[in-house]
NUTI-690051 format. One record per residue: residue number from 1; z, y, x of N, C-alpha, C, O, CB in turn. Coordinates in steps of 0.05 Angstrom, whole numbers, plus 5000, padded with zeros to 4 digits. Last residue first. Glycine has a CB too. Layout:
// NUTI-690051
TIDREN  num  n.zz  n.yy  n.xx  ca.zz  ca.yy  ca.xx  c.zz  c.yy  c.xx  o.zz  o.yy  o.xx  cb.zz  cb.yy  cb.xx
TIDREN  NUM     Z     Y     X      Z      Y      X     Z     Y     X     Z     Y     X      Z      Y      X
...
***
This chain:
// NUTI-690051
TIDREN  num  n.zz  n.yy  n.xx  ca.zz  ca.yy  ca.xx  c.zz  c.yy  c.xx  o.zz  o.yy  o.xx  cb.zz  cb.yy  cb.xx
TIDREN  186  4859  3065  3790   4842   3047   3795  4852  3018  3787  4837  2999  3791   4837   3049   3823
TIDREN  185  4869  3126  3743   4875   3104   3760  4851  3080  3762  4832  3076  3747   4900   3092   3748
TIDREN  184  4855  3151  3698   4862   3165   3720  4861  3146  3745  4854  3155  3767   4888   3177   3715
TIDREN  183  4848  3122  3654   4824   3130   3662  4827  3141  3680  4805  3148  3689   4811   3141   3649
TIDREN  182  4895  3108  3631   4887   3095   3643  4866  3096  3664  4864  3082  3684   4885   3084   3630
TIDREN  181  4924  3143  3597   4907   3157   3624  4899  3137  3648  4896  3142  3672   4927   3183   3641
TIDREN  180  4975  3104  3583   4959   3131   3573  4950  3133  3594  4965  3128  3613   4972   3157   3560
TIDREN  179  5004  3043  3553   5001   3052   3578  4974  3080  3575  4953  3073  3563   4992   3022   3598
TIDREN  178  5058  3037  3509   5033   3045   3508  5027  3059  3537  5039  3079  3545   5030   3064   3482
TIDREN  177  5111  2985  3496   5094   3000   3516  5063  3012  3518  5046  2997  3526   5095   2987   3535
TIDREN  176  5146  2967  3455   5117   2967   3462  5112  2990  3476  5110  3013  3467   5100   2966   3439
TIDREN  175  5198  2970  3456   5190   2948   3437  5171  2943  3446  5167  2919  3451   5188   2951   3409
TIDREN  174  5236  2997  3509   5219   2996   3491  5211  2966  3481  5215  2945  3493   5198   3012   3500
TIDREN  173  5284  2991  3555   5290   2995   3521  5265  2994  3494  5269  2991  3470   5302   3028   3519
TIDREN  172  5260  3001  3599   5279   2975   3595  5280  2978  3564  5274  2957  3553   5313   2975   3611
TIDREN  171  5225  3047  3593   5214   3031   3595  5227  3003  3582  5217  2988  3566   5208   3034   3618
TIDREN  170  5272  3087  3596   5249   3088   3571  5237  3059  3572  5239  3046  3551   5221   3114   3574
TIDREN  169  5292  3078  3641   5304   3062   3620  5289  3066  3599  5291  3050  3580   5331   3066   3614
TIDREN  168  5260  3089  3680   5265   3070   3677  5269  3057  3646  5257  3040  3634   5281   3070   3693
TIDREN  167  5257  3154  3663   5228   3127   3664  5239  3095  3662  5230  3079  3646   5208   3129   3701
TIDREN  166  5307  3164  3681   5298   3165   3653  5274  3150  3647  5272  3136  3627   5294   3193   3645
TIDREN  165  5356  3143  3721   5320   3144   3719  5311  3154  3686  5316  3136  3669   5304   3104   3726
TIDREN  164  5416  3172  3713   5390   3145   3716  5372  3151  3714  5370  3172  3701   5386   3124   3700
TIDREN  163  5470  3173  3760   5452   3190   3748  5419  3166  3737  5407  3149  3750   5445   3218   3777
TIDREN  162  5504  3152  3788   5514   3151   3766  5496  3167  3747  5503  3174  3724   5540   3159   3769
TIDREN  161  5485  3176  3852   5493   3150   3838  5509  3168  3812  5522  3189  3814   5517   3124   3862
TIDREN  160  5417  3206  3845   5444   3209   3861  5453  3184  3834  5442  3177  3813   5464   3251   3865
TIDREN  159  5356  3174  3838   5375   3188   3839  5402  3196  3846  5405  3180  3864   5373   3189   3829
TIDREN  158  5287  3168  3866   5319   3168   3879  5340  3185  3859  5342  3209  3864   5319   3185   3913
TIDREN  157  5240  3139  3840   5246   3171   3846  5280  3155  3848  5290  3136  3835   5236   3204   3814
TIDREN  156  5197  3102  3824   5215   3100   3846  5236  3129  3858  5243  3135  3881   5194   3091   3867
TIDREN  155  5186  3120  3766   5196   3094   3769  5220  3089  3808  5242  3079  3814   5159   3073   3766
TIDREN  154  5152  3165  3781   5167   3161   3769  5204  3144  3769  5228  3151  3770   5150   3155   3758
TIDREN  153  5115  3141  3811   5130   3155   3826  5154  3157  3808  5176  3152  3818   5117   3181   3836
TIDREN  152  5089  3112  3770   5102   3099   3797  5122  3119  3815  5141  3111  3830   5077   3091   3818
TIDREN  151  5068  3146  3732   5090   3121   3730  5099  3116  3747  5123  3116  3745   5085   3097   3723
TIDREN  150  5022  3173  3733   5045   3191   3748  5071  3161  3746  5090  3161  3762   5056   3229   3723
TIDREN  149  4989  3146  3718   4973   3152   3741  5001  3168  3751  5002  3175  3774   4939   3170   3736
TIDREN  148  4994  3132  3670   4988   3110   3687  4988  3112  3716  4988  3095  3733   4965   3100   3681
TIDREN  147  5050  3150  3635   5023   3157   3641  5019  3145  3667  5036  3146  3684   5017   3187   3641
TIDREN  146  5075  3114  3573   5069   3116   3594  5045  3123  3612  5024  3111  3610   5076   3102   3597
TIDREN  145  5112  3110  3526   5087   3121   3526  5091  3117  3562  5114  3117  3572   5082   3156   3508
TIDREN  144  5146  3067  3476   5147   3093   3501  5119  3092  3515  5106  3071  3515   5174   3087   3528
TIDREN  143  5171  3062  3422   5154   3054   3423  5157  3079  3457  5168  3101  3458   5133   3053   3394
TIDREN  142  5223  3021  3386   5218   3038   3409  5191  3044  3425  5189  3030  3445   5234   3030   3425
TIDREN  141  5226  3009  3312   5219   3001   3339  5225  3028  3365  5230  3052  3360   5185   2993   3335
TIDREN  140  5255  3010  3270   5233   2995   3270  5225  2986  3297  5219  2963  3303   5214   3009   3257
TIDREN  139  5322  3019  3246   5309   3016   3273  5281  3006  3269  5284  2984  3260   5325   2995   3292
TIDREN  138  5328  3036  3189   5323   3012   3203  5313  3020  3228  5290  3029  3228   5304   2993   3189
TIDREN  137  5379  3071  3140   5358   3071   3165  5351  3039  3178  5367  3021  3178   5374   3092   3191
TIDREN  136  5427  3056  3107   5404   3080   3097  5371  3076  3117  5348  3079  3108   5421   3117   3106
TIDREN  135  5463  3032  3133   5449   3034   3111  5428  3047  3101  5413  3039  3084   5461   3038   3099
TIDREN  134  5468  3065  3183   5462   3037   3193  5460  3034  3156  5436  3034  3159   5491   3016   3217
TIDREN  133  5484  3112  3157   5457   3109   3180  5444  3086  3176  5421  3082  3169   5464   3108   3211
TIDREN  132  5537  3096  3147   5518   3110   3129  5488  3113  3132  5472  3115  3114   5525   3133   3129
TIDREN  131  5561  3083  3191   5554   3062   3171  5540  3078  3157  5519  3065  3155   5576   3046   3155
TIDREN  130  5547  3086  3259   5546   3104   3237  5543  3080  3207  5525  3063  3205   5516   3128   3243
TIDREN  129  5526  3052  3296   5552   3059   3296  5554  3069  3280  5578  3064  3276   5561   3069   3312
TIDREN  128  5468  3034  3292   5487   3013   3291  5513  3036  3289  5520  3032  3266   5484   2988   3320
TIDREN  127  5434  3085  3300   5429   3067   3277  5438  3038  3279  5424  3019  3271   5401   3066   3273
TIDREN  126  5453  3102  3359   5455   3113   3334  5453  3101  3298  5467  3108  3279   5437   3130   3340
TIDREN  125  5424  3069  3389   5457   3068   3384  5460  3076  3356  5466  3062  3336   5476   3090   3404
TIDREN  124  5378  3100  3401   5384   3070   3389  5406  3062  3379  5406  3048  3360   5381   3051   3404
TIDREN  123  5401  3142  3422   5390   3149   3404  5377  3126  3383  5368  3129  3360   5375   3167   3414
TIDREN  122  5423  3114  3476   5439   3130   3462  5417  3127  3427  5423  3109  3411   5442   3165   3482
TIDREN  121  5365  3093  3499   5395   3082   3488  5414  3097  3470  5419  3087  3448   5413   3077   3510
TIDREN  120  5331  3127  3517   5330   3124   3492  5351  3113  3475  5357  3118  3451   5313   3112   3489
TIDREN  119  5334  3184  3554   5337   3152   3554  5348  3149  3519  5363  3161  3504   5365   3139   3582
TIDREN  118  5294  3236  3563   5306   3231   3541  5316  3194  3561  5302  3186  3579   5281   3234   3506
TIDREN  117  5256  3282  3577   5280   3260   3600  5304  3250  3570  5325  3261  3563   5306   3289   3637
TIDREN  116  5215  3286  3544   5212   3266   3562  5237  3264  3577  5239  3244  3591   5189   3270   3578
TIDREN  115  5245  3273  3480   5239   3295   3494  5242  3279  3524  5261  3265  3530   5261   3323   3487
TIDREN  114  5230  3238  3427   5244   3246   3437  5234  3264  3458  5210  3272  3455   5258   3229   3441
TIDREN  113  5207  3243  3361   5201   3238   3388  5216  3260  3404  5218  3284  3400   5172   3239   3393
TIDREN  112  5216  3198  3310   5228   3211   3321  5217  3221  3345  5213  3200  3358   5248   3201   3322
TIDREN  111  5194  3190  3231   5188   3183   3269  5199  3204  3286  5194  3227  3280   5151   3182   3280
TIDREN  110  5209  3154  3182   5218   3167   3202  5195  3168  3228  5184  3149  3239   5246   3153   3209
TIDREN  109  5171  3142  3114   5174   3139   3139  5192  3159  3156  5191  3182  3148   5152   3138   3147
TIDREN  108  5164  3166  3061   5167   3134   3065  5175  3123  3097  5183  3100  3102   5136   3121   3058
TIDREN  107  5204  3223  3027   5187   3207   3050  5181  3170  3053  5197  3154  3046   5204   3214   3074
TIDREN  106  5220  3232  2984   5197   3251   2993  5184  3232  3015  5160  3228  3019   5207   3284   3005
TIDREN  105  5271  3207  2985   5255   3203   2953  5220  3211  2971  5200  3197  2968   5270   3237   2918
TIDREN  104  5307  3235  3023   5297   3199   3022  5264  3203  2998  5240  3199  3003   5334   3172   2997
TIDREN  103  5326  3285  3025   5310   3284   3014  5285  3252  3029  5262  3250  3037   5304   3315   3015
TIDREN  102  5389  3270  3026   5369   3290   3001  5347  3292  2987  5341  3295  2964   5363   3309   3007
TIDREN  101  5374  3255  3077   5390   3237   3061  5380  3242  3030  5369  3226  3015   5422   3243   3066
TIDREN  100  5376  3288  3113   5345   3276   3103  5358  3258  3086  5342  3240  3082   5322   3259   3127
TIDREN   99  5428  3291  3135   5419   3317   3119  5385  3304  3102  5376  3313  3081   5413   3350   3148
TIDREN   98  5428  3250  3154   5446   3247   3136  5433  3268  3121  5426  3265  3097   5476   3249   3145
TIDREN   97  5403  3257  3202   5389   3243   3188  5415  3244  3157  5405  3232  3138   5380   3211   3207
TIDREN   96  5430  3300  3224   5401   3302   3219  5392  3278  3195  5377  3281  3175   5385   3298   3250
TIDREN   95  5467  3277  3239   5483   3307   3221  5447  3316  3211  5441  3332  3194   5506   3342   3252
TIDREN   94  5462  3242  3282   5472   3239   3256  5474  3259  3234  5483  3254  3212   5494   3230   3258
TIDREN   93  5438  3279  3321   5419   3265   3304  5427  3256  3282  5412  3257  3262   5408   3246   3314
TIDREN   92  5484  3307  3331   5459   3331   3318  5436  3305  3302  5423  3308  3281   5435   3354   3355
TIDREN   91  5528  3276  3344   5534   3289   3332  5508  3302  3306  5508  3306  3281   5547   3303   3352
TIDREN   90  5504  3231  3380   5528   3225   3356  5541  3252  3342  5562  3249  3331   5556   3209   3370
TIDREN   89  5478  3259  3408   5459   3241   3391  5484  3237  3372  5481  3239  3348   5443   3210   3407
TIDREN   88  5469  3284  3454   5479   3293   3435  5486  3280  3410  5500  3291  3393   5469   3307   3432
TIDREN   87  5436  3267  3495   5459   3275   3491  5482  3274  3480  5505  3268  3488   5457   3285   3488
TIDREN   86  5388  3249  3468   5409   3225   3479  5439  3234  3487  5459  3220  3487   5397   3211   3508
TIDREN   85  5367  3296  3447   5386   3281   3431  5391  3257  3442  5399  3240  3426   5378   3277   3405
TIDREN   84  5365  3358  3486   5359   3325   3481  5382  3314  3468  5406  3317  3472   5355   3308   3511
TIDREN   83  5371  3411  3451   5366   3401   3481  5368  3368  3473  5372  3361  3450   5393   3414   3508
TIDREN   82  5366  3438  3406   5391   3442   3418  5399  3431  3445  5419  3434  3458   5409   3435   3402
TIDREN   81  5329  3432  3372   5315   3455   3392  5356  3453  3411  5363  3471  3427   5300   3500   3367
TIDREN   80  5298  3395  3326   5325   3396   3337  5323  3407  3362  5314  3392  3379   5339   3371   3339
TIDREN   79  5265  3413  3278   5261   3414   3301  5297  3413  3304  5315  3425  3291   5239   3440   3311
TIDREN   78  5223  3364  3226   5255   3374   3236  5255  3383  3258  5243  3367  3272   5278   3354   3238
TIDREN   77  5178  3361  3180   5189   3369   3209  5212  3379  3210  5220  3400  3198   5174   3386   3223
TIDREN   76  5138  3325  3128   5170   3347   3139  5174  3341  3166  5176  3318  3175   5203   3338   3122
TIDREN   75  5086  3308  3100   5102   3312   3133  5115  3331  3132  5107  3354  3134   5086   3318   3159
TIDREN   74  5040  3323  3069   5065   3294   3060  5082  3299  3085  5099  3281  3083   5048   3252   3059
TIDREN   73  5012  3366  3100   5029   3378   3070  5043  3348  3056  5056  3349  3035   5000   3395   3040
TIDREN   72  4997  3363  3143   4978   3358   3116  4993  3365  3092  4985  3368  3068   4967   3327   3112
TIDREN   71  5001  3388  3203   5014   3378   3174  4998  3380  3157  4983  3400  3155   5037   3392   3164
TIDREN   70  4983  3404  3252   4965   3373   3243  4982  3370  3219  4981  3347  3210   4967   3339   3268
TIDREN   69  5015  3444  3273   4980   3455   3266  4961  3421  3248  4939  3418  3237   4957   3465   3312
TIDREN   68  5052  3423  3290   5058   3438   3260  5030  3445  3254  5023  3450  3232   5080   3469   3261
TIDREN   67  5050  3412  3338   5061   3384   3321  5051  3400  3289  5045  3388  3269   5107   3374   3326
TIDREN   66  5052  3457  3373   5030   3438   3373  5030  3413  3349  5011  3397  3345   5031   3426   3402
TIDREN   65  5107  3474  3354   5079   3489   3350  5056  3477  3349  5039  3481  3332   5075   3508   3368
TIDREN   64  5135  3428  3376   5137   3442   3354  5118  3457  3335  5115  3455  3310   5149   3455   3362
TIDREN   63  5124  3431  3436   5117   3412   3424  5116  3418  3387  5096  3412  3375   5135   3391   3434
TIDREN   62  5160  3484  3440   5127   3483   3446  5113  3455  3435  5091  3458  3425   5122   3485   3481
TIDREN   61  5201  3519  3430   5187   3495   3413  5158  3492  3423  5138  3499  3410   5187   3501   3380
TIDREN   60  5248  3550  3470   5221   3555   3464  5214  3530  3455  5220  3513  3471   5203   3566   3486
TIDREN   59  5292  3531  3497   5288   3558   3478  5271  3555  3466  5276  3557  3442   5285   3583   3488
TIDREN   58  5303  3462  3505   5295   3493   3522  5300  3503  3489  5307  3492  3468   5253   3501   3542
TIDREN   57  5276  3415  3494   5294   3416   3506  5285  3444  3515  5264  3449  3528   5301   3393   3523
TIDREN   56  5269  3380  3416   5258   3397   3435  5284  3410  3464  5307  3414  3457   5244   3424   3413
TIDREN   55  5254  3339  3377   5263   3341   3391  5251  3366  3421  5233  3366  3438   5264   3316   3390
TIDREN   54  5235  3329  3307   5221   3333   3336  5251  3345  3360  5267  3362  3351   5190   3365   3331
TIDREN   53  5224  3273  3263   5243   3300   3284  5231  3300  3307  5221  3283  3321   5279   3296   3293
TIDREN   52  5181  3278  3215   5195   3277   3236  5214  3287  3253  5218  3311  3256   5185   3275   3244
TIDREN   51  5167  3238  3158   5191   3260   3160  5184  3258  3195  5181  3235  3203   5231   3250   3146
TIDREN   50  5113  3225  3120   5130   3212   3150  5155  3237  3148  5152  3253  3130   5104   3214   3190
TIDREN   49  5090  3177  3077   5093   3210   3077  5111  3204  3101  5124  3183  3102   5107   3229   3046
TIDREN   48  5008  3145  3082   5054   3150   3082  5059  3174  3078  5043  3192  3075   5076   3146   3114
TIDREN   47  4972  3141  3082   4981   3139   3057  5003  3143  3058  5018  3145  3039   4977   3120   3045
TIDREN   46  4934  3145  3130   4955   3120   3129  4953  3117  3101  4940  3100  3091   4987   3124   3141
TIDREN   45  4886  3165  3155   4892   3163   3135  4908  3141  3125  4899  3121  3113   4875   3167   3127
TIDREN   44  4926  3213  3218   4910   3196   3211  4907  3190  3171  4921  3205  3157   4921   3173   3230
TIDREN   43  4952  3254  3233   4924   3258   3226  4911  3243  3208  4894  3249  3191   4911   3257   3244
TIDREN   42  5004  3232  3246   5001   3243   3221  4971  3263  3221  4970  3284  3209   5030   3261   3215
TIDREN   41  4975  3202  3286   4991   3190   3266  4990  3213  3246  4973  3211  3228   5022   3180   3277
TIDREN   40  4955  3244  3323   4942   3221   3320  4949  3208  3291  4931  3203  3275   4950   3204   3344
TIDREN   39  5015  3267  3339   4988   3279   3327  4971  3271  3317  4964  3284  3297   4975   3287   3339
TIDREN   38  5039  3226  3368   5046   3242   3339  5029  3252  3326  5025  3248  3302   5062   3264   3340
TIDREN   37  5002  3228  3409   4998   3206   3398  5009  3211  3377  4996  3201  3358   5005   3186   3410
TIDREN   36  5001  3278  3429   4980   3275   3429  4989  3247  3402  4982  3249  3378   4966   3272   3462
TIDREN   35  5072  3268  3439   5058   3293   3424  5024  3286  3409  5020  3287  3384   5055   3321   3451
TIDREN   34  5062  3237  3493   5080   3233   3465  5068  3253  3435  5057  3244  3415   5116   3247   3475
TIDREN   33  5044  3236  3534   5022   3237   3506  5033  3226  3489  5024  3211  3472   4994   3222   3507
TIDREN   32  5068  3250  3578   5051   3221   3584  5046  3220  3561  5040  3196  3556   5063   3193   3596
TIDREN   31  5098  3293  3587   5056   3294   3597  5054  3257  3597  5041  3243  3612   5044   3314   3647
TIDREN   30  5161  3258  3605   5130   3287   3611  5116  3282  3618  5110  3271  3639   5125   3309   3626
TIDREN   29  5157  3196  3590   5170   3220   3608  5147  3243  3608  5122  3242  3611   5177   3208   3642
TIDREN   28  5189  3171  3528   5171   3171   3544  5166  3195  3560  5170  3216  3549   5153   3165   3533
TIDREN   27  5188  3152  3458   5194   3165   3483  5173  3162  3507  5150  3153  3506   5222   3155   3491
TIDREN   26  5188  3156  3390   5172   3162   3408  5179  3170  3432  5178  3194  3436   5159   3176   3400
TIDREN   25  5215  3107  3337   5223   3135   3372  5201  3127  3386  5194  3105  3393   5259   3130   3400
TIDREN   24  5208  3097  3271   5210   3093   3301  5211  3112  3317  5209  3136  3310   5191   3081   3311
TIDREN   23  5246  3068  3221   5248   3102   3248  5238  3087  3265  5249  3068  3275   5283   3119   3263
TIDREN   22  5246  3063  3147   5238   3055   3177  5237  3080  3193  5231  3103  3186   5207   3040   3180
TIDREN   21  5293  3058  3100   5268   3067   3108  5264  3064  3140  5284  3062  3154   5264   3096   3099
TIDREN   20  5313  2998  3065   5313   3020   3081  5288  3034  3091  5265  3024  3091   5326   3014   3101
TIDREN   19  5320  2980  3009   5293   2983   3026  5293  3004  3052  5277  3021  3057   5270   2994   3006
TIDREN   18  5373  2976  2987   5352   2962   2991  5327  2955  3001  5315  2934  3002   5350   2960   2982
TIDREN   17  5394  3027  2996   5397   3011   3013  5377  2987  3014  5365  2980  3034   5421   3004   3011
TIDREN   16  5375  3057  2948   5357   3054   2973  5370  3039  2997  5358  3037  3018   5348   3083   2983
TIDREN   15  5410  3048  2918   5391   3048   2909  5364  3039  2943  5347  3023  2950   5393   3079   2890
TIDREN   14  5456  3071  2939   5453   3039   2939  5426  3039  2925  5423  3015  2922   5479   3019   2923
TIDREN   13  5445  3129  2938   5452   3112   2972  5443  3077  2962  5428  3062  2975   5499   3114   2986
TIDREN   12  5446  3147  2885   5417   3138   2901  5409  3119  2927  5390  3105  2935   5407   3161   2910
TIDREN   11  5490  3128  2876   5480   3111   2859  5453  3115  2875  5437  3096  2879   5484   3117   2826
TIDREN   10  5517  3173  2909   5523   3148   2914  5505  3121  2900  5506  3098  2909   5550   3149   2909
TIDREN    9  5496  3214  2875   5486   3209   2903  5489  3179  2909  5470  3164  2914   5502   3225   2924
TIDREN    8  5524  3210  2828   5497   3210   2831  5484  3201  2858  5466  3184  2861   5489   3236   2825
TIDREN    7  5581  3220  2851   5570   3192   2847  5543  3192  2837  5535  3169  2836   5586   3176   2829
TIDREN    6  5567  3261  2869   5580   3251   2883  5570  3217  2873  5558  3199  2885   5608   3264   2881
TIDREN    5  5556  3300  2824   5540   3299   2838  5550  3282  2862  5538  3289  2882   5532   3323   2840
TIDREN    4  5577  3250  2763   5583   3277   2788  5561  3273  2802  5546  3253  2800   5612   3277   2812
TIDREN    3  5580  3228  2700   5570   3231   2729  5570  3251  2747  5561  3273  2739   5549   3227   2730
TIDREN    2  5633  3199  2667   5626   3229   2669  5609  3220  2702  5621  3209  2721   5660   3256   2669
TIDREN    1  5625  3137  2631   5635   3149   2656  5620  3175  2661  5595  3175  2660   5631   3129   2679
***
């Protein structure tokens, strides 16, 4: 049988269905040490090679810049600079991770971090509706960050109806809750 670059690919897709590779999402609402704790991880001496996307809302990459000074050279960065991928998520995150599709072989890990008014649902979604995704990818977890000393207001902030809390639902949706700046509070 003549191999194409079509069915080359396809022989890598089932190749790696078998082990999918793992994503977790970093959420969680401004300044509560999403970034700090990315940082942390690909500082650290795991042994992985991580791919991440970074998620950025505005013009300007400022998490981006701070994320790019800790690469060790096993870490590919994706900046998705087009505003939050709960948005968007069925178009820029699928069209993201398909494009890392290429390059599966380079990495052992996903980590995504989302952008603090992010709700995470949507961008969970994502790795059930897409069959190519939902092969290739595993949900590992939702991990959301929380800062101890701004949470509450957070949590009780009023919004107009049909509009949601973004704290909230970071919170309803996570696997593990990391509580940050404990040291602020009594």
């Amino acid at each position: 049988m003549l191999k194409t670059p079509f069915s080359e690919l396809k022989e890598f897709i089932n190749s790696v269905k078998k082990s999918q590779i793992p994503v977790t999402v970093l959420t969680g609402f401004l300044g509560s040490g999403k970034t700090t704790l990315l940082n942390y991880i690909l500082g650290a001496n795991h042994g992985k090679k991580i791919a991440v996307i970074e998620n950025e809302f505005g013009e300007v990459g400022v998490d981006d810049q701070l994320v790019n000074k800790r690469i060790t050279g096993t870490e590919t960065i994706i900046e998705m600079s087009n505003g939050c991928i709960c948005c968007t998520v069925r178009v820029d995150l699928i069209k993201t991770l398909k494009d890392l599709i290429y390059k599966l072989e380079k990495f052992d890990y996903i980590l995504i971090e989302t952008t603090g008014l992010a709700d995470p649902a949507p961008v969970a979604q994502t790795f059930f509706i897409d069959p190519t995704i939902k092969d290739l990818y595993r949900l590992d977890a939702i991990i959301t960050l929380v800062d101890a000393k701004h949470i509450e207001q957070h949590l009780d902030e009023i919004k107009e109806e049909g509009v949601e809390n973004e704290s909230v639902e970071q919170i309803a949706f996570a696997d593990k809750i990391l509580l940050n700046k404990i040291d602020l509070v009594t």
